[in-house]
N, C-alpha and C positions, 0 to 999 in steps of 0.2 A: 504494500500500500504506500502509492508515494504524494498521497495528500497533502495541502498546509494543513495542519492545523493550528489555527491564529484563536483560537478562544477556549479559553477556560472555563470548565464549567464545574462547581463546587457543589454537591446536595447532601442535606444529612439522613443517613438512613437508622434506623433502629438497629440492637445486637442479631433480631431472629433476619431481617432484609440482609447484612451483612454476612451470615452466615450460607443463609441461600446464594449470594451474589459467589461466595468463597466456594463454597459447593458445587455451581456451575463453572467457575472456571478451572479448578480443581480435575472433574470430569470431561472437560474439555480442553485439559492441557492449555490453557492460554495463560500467556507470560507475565499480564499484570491484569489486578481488577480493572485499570483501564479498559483492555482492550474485552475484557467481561464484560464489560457497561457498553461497551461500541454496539459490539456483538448481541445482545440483545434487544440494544435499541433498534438494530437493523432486524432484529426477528420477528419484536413488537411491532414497525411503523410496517412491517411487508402483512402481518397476519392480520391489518387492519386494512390493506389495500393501499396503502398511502407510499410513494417511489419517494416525494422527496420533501416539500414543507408540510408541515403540519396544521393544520385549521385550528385556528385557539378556539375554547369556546366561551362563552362572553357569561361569567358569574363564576367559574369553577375555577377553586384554589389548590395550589398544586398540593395541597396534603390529603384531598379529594382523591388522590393517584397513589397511594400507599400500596406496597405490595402483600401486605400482611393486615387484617383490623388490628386501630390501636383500641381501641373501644371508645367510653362516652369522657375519660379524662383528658384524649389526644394521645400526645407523645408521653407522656407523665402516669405511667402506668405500671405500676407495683409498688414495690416499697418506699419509691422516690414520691409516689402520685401525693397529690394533696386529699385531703382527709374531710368527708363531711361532718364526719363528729365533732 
């Protein structure tokens, strides 16, 4: 692959997202979680039909796109989560 790539791009995932992401590239021998994240980006925009930009959709926040439920506290979920007691 002899693309630029000119952009950066940072997301935070949870311990169980990181583990799956570790897991697939793991079993697919690839060299870094980078090229894990490429690699299924390109598996996700193909199994939606989409070749190249993506259609935003107008009200939906990217924590909408989790790959695991966090449940009703969000990200903040077990021992860490806040407490209604």
């Amino acid at each position: 692959m002899n693309e630029l790539r000119a952009e950066r791009l940072q997301v935070m995932v949870s311990p169980e997202e990181l583990a799956a992401l570790d897991d697939f590239r793991f079993k697919h021998r690839m060299p870094t979680r980078a090229a894990a994240v490429r690699e299924l980006l390109k598996l996700g925009l193909a199994g939606v039909g989409i070749d190249g930009a993506v259609d935003g959709a107008a009200g939906v926040k990217s924590s909408d796109y989790g790959v695991f439920d966090r449940g009703p506290e969000g990200h903040t979920q077990g021992e860490d989560a806040p407490s209604d007691k």
